[in-house]
BATI-685865 format. One record per residue (C-alpha): residue number from 1; x, y, z. Coordinates in nm, 4 decimals, always signed. Example, Ala and Ser with C-alpha at 12.3 -4.5 7.8 and 13.67 -1.06 7.14 Angstrom:
<recs>
<rec seq="1" east="+1.2300" north="-0.4500" up="+0.7800"/>
<rec seq="2" east="+1.3670" north="-0.1060" up="+0.7140"/>
</recs>
This chain:
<recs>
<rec seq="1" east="-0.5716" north="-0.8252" up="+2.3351"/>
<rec seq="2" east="-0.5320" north="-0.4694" up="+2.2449"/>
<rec seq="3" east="-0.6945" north="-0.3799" up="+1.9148"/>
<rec seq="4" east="-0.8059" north="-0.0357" up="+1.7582"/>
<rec seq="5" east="-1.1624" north="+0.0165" up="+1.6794"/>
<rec seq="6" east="-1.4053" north="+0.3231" up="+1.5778"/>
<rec seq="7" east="-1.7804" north="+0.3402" up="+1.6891"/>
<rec seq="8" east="-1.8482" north="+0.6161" up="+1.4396"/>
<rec seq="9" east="-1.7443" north="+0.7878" up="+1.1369"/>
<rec seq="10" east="-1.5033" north="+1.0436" up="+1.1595"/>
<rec seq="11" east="-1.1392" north="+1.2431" up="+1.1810"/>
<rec seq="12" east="-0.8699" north="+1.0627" up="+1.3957"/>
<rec seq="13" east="-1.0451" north="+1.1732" up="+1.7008"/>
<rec seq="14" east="-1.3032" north="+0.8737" up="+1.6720"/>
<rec seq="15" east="-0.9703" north="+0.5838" up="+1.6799"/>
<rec seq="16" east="-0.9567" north="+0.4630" up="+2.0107"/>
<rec seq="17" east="-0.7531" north="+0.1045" up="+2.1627"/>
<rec seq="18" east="-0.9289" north="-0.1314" up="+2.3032"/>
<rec seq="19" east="-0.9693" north="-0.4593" up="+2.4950"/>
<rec seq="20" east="-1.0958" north="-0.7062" up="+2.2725"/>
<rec seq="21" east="-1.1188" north="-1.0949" up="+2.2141"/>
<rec seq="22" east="-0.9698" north="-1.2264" up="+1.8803"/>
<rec seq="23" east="-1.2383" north="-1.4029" up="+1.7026"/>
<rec seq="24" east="-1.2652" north="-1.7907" up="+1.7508"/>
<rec seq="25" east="-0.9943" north="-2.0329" up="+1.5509"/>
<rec seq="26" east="-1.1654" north="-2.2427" up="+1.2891"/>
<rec seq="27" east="-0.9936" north="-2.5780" up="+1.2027"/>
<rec seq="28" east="-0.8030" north="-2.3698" up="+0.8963"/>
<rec seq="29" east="-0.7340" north="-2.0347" up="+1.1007"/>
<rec seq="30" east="-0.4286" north="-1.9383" up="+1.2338"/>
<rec seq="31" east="-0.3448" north="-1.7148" up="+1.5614"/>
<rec seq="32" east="-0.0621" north="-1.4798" up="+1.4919"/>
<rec seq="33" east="+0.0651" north="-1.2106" up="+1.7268"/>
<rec seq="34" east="+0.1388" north="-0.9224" up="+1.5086"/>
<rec seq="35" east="+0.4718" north="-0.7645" up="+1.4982"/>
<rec seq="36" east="+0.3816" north="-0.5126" up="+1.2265"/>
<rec seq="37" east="+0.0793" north="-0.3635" up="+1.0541"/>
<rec seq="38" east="+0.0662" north="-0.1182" up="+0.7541"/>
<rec seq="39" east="-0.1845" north="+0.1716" up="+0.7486"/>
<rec seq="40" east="-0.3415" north="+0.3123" up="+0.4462"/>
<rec seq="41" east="-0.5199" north="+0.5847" up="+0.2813"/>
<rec seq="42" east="-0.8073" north="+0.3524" up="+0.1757"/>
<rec seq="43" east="-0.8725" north="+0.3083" up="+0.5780"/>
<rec seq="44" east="-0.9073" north="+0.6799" up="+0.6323"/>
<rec seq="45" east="-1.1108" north="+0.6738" up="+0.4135"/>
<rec seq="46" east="-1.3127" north="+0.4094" up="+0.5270"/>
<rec seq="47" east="-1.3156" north="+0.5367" up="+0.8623"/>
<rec seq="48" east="-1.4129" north="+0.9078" up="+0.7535"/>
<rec seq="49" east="-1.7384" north="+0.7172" up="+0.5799"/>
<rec seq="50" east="-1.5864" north="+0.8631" up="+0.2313"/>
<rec seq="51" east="-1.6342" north="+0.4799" up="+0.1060"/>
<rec seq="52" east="-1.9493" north="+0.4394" up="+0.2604"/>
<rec seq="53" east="-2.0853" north="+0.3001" up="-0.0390"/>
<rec seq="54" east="-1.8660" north="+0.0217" up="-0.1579"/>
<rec seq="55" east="-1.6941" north="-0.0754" up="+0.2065"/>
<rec seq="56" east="-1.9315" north="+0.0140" up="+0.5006"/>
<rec seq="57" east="-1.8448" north="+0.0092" up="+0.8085"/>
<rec seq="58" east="-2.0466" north="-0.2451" up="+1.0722"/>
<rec seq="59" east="-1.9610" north="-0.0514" up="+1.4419"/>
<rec seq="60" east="-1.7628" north="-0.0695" up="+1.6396"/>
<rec seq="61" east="-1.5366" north="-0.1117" up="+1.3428"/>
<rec seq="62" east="-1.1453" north="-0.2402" up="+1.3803"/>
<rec seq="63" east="-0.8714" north="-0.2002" up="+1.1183"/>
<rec seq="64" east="-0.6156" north="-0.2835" up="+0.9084"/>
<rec seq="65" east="-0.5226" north="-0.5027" up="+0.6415"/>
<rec seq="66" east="-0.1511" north="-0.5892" up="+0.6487"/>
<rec seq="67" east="-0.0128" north="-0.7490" up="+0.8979"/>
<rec seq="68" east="+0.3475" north="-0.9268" up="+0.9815"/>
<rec seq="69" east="+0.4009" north="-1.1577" up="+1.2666"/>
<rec seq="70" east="+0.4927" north="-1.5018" up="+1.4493"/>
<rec seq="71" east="+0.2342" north="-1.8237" up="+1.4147"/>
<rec seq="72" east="+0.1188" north="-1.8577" up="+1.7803"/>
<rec seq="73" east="-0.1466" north="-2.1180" up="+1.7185"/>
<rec seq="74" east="-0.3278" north="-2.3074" up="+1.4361"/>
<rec seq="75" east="-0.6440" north="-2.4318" up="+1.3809"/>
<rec seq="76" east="-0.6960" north="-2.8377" up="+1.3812"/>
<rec seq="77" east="-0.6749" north="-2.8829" up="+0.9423"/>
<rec seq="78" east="-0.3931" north="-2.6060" up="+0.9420"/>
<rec seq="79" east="-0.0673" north="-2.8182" up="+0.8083"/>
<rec seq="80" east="+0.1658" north="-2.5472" up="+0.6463"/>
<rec seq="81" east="+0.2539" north="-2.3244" up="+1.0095"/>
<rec seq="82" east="+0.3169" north="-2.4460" up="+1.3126"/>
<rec seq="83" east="+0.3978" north="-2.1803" up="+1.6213"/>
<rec seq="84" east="+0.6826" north="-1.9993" up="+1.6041"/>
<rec seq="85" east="+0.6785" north="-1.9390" up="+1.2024"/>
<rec seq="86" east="+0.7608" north="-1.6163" up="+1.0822"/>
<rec seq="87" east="+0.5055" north="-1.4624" up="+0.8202"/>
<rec seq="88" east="+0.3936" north="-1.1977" up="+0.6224"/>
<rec seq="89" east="+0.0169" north="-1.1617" up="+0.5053"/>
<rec seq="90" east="-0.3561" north="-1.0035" up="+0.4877"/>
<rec seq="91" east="-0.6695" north="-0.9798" up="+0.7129"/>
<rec seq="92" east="-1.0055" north="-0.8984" up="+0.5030"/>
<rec seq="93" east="-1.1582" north="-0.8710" up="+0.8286"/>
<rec seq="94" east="-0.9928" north="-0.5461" up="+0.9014"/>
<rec seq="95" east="-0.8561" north="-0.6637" up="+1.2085"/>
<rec seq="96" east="-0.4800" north="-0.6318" up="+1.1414"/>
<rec seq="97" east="-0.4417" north="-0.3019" up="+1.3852"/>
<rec seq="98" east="-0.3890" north="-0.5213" up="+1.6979"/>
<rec seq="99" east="-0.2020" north="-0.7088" up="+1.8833"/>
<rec seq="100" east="-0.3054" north="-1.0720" up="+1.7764"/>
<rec seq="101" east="-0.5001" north="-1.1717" up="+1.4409"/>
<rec seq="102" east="-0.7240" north="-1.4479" up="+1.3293"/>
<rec seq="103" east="-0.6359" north="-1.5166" up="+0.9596"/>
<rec seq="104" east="-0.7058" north="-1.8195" up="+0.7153"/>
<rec seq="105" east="-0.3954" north="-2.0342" up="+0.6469"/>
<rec seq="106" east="-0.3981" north="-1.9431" up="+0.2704"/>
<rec seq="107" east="-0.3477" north="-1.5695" up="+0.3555"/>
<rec seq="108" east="+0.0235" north="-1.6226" up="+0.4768"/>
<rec seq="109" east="+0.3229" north="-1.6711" up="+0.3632"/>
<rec seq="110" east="+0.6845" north="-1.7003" up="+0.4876"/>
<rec seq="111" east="+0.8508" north="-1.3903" up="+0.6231"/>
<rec seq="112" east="+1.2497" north="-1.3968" up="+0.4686"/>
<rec seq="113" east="+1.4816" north="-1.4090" up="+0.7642"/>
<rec seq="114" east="+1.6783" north="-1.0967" up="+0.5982"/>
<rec seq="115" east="+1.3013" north="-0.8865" up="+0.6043"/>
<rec seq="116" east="+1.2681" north="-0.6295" up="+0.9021"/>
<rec seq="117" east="+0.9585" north="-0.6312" up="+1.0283"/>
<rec seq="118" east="+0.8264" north="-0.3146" up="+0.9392"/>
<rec seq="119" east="+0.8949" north="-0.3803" up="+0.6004"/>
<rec seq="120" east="+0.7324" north="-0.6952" up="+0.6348"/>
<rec seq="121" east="+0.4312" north="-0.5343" up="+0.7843"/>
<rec seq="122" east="+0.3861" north="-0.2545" up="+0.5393"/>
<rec seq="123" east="+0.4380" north="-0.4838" up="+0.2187"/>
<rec seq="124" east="+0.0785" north="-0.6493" up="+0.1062"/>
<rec seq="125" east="-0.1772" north="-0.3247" up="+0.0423"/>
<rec seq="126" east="+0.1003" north="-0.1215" up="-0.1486"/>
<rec seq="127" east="+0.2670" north="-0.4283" up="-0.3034"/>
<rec seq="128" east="-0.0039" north="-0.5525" up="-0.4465"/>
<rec seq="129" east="-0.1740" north="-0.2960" up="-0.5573"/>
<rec seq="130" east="+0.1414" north="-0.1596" up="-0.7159"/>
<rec seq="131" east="+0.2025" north="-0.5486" up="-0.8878"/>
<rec seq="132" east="-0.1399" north="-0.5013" up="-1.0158"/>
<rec seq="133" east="-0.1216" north="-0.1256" up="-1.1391"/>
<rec seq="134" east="+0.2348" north="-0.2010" up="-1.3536"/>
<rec seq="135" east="+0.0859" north="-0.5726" up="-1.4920"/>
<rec seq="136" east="-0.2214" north="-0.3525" up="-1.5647"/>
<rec seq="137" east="-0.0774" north="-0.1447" up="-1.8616"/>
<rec seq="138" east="+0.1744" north="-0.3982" up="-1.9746"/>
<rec seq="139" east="+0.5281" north="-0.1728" up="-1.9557"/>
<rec seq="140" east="+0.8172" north="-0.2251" up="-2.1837"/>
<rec seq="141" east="+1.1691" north="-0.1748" up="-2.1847"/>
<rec seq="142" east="+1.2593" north="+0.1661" up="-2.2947"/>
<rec seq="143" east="+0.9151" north="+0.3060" up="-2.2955"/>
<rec seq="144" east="+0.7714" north="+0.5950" up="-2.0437"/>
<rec seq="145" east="+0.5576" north="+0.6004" up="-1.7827"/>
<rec seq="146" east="+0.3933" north="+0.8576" up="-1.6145"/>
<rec seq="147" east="+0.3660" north="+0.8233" up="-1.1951"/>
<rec seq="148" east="+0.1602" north="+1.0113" up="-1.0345"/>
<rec seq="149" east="+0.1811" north="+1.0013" up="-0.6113"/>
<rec seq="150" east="+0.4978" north="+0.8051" up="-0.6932"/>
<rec seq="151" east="+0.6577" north="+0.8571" up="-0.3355"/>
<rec seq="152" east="+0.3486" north="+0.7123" up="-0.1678"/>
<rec seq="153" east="+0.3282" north="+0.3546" up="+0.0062"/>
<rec seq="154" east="+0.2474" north="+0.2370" up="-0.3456"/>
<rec seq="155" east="+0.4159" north="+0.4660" up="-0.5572"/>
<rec seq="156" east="+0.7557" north="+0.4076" up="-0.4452"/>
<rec seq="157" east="+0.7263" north="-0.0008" up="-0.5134"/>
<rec seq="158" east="+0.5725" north="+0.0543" up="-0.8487"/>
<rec seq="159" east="+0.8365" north="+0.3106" up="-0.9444"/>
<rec seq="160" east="+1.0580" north="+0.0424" up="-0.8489"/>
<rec seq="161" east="+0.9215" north="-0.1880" up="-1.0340"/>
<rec seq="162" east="+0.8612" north="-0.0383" up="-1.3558"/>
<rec seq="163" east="+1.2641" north="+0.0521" up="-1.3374"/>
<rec seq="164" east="+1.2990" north="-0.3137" up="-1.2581"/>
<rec seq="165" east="+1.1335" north="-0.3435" up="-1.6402"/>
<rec seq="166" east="+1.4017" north="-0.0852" up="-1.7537"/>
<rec seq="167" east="+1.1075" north="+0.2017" up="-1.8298"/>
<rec seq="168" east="+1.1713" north="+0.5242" up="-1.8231"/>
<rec seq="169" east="+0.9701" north="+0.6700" up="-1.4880"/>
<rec seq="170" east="+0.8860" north="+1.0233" up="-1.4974"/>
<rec seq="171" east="+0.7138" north="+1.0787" up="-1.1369"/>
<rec seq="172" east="+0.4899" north="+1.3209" up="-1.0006"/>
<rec seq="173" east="+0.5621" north="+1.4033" up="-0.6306"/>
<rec seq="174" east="+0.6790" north="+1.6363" up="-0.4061"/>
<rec seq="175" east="+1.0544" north="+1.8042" up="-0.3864"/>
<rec seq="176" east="+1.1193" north="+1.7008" up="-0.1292"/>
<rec seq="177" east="+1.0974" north="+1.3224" up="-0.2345"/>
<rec seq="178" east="+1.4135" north="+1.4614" up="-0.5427"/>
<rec seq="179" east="+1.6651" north="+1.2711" up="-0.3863"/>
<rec seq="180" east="+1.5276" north="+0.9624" up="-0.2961"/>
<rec seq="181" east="+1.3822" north="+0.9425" up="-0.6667"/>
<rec seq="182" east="+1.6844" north="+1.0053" up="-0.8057"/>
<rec seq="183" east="+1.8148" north="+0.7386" up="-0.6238"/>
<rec seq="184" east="+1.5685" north="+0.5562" up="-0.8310"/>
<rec seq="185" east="+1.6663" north="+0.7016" up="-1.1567"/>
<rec seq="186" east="+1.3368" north="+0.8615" up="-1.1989"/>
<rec seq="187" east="+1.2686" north="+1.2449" up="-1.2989"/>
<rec seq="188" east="+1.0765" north="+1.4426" up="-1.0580"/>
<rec seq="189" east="+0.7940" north="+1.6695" up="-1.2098"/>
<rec seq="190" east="+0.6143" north="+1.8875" up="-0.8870"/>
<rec seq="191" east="+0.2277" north="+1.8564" up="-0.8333"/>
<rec seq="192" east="-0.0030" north="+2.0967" up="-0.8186"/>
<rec seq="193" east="-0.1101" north="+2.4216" up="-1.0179"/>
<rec seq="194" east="+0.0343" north="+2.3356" up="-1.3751"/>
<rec seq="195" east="+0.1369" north="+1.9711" up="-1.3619"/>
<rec seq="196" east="-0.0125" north="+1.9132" up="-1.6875"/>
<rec seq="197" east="+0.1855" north="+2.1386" up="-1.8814"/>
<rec seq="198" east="+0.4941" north="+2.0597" up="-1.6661"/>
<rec seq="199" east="+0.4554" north="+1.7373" up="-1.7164"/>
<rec seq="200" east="+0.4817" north="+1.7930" up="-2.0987"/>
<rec seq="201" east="+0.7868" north="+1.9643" up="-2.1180"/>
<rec seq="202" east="+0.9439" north="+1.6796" up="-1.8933"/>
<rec seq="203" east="+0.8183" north="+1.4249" up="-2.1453"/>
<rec seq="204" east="+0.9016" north="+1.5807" up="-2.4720"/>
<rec seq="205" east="+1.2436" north="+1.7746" up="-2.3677"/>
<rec seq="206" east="+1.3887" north="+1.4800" up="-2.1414"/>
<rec seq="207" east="+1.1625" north="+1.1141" up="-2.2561"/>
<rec seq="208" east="+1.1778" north="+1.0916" up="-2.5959"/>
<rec seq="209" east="+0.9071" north="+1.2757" up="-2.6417"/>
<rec seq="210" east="+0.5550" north="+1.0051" up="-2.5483"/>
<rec seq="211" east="+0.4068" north="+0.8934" up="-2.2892"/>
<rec seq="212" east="+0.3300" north="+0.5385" up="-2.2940"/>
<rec seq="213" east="+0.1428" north="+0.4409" up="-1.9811"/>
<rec seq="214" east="+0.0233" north="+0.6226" up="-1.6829"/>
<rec seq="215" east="-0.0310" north="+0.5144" up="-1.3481"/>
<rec seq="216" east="-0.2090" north="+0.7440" up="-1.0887"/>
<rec seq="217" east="-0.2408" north="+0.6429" up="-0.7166"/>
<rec seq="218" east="-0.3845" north="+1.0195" up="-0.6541"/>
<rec seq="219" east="-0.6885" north="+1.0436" up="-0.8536"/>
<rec seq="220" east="-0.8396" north="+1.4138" up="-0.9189"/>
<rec seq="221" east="-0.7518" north="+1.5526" up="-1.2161"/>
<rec seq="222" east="-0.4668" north="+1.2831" up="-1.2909"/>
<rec seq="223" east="-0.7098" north="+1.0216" up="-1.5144"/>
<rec seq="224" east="-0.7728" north="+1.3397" up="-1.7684"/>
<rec seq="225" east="-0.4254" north="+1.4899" up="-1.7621"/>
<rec seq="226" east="-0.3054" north="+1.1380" up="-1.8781"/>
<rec seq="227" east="-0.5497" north="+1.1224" up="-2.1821"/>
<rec seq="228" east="-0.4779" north="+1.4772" up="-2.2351"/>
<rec seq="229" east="-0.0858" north="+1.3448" up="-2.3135"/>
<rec seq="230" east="-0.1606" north="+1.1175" up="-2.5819"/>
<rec seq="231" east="-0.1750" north="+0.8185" up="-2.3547"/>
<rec seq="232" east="-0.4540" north="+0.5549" up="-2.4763"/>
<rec seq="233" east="-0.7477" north="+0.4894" up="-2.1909"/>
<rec seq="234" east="-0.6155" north="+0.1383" up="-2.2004"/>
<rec seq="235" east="-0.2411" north="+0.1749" up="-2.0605"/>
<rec seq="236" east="-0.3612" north="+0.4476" up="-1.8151"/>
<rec seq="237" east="-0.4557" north="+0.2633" up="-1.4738"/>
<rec seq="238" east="-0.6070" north="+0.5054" up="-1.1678"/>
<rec seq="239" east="-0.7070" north="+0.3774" up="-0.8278"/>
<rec seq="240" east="-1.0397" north="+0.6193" up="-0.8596"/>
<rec seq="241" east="-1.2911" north="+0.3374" up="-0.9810"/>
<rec seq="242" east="-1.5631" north="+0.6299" up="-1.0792"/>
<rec seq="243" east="-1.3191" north="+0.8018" up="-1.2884"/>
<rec seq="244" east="-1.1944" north="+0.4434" up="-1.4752"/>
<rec seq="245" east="-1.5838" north="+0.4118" up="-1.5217"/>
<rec seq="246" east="-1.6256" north="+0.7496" up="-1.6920"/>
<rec seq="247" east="-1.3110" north="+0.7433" up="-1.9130"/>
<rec seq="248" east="-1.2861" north="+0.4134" up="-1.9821"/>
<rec seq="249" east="-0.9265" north="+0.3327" up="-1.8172"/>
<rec seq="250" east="-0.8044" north="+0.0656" up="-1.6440"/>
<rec seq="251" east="-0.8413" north="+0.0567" up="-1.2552"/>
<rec seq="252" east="-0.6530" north="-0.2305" up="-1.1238"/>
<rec seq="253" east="-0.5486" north="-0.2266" up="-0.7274"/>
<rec seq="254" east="-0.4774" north="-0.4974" up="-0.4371"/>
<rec seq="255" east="-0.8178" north="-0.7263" up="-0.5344"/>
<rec seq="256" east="-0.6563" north="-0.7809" up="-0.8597"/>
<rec seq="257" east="-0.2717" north="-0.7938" up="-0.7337"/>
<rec seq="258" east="-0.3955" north="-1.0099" up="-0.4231"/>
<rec seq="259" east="-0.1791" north="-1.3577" up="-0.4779"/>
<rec seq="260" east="+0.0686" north="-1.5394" up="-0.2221"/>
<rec seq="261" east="+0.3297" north="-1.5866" up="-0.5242"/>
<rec seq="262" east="+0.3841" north="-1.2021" up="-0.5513"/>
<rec seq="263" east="+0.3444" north="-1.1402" up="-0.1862"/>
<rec seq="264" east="+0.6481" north="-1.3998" up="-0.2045"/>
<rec seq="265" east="+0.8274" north="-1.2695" up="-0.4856"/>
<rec seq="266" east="+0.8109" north="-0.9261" up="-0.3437"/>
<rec seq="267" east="+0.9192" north="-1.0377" up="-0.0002"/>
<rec seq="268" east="+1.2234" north="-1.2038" up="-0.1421"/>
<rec seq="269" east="+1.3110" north="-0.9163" up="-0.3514"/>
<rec seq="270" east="+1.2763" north="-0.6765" up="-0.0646"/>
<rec seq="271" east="+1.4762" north="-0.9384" up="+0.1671"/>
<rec seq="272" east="+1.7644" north="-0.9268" up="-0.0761"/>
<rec seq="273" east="+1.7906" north="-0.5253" up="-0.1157"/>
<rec seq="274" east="+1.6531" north="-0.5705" up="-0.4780"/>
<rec seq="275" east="+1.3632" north="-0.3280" up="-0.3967"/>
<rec seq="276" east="+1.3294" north="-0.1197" up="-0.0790"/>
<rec seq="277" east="+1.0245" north="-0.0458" up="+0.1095"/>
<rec seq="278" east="+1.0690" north="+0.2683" up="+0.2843"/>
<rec seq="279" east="+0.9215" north="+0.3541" up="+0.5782"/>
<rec seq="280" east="+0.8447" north="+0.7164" up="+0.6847"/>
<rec seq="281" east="+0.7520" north="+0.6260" up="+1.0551"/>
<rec seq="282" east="+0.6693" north="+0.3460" up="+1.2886"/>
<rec seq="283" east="+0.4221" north="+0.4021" up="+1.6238"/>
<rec seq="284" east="+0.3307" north="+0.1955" up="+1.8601"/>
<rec seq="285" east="-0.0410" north="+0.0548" up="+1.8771"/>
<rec seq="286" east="-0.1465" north="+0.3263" up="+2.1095"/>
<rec seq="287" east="-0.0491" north="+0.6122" up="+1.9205"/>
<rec seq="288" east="-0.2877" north="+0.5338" up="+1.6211"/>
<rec seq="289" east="-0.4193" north="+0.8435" up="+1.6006"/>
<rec seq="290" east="-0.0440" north="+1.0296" up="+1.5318"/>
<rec seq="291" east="+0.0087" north="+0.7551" up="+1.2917"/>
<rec seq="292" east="-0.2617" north="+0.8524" up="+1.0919"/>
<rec seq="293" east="-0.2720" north="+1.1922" up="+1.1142"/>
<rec seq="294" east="+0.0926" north="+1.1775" up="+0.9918"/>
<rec seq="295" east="+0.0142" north="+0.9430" up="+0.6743"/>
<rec seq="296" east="-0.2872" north="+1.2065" up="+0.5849"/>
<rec seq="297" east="-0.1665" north="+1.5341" up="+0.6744"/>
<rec seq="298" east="+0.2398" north="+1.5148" up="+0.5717"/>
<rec seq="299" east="+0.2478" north="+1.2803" up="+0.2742"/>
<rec seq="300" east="+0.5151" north="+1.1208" up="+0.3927"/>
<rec seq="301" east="+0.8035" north="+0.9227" up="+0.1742"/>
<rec seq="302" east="+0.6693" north="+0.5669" up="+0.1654"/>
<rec seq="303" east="+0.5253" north="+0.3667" up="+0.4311"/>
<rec seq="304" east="+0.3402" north="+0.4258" up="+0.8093"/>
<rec seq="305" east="+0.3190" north="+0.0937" up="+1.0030"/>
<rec seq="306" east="+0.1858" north="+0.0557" up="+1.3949"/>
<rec seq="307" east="+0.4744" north="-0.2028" up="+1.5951"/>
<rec seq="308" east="+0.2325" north="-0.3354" up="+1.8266"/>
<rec seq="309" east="+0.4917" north="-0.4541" up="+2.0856"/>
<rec seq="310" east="+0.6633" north="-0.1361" up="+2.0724"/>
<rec seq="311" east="+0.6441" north="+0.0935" up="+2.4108"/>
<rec seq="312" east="+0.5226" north="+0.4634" up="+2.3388"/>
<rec seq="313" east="+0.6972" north="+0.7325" up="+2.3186"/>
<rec seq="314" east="+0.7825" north="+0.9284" up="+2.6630"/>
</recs>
């Protein structure tokens, strides 16, 4: 099979596609040729060596996490999938950028018949990690929440599920994101020089005045600006672990939202229009490198996912 790997640490340069075996099916595996795969900034990362410390890489190194596809065999104890069966689910292996994946039984579940597949594929990393990030600082009706990178892969579920909860979202994003947060019935506030004291006119002129919870997927600056508006360190939630540790937030991502009930639930509600998952682009296997460089250099509304089966573009 065809399967992206890196032999080095590096830019997009070192992503390459290769011929590779999938790794042997143990009696509760199951084969399943993917039809979608998410990417994410946490794998840039990982590939640039930037998480060196907590996820090292063991060369050559594959990818990928998310993954979306048919059954196309089990392993001998498997009883839940047979061939054929659509599903959604999760490699920890990183092993999802391919063509065919080797995954535990327990790390799938059913793919909705009314899910495209690049929804499908792009809908464990962010969903779970935005599940986790809105259970994290317990939202409640009519109170205000602070997003920051809120038209992300992540951002754009959670800001769809905290107005699922009926909280007031004030988001921080780019302008060019205005309409499709609007659509969402959140208020935009820009990022970059100023934010802070931006972001405190939008909450006292147009939120009733608090901030209640804050939830950054950026990191930087974001953890302190969200103490700095009143918000306690326990209903602000950041995806930077080192700056949790120093200020005492929360940092709650996918390891804590990991769970085949709200892989499900999120499925479903995508499957019925309930939430969306938008997707900025899809690329073929082969054009990996674009892919990323697109999801790191244009933050891009949403979602990148790789269609393995799809031909490149000519």
């Amino acid at each position: 099979m065809k399967a992206v790997r890196f032999h080095r640490y590096g830019d997009i340069d070192v992503l390459g596609v290769e011929d590779v075996e999938p790794r042997p099916l143990g009696p509760q595996d199951v084969l399943v040729r993917v039809r979608a795969a998410g990417i994410n900034p946490g794998e840039a990362k990982i590939r640039t060596g930037a998480l060196h410390g907590q996820f090292p890489a063991t060369f050559p190194s594959g990818q990928g996490s998310d993954l979306a596809g048919t059954v196309t065999a089990a392993g001998a104890a498997v009883a839940g999938w047979v061939p054929g069966d659509p599903v959604i689910g999760w490699s920890w292996e990183r092993s999802s950028h391919a063509e065919y994946v080797v995954v535990p039984e327990d790390q799938l579940v059913r793919k909705p018949d009314g899910l495209p597949w690049a929804a499908a594929g792009a809908l464990y990393v962010a969903g779970s990690t935005a599940s986790a990030a809105v259970a994290a600082v317990a939202p409640r009706a009519g109170e205000t929440v602070v997003v920051s990178g809120a038209t992300g892969g992540v951002g754009t579920l959670a800001v769809q599920l905290l107005r699922r909860r009926r909280v007031n979202v004030v988001a921080v994003a780019s302008a060019r994101h205005q309409d499709w947060l609007g659509s969402q019935g959140a208020a935009l506030v820009g990022y970059g020089s100023g934010v802070a004291e931006r972001l405190r006119r939008a909450i006292e002129g147009d939120a009733g005045g608090t901030a209640h919870a804050f939830l950054d997927f950026h990191g930087g600056d974001y953890p302190r600006i969200a103490l700095s508006l009143g918000v306690p360190p326990r209903r602000v939630n950041t995806l930077d672990h080192g700056a949790a540790a120093a200020l005492g937030t929360r940092s709650q991502g996918s390891a804590e939202g990991t769970d085949r009930a709200v892989l499900t639930e999120l499925a479903e509600l995508a499957a019925a229009g309930r939430i969306e998952v938008p997707i900025s682009r899809t690329h073929p296997l082969v054009e990996v490198r674009a892919a990323f460089a697109h999801l790191e250099h244009d933050h891009p509304l949403g979602k990148v996912v790789l269609l393995p089966d799809a031909a490149p573009a000519r």
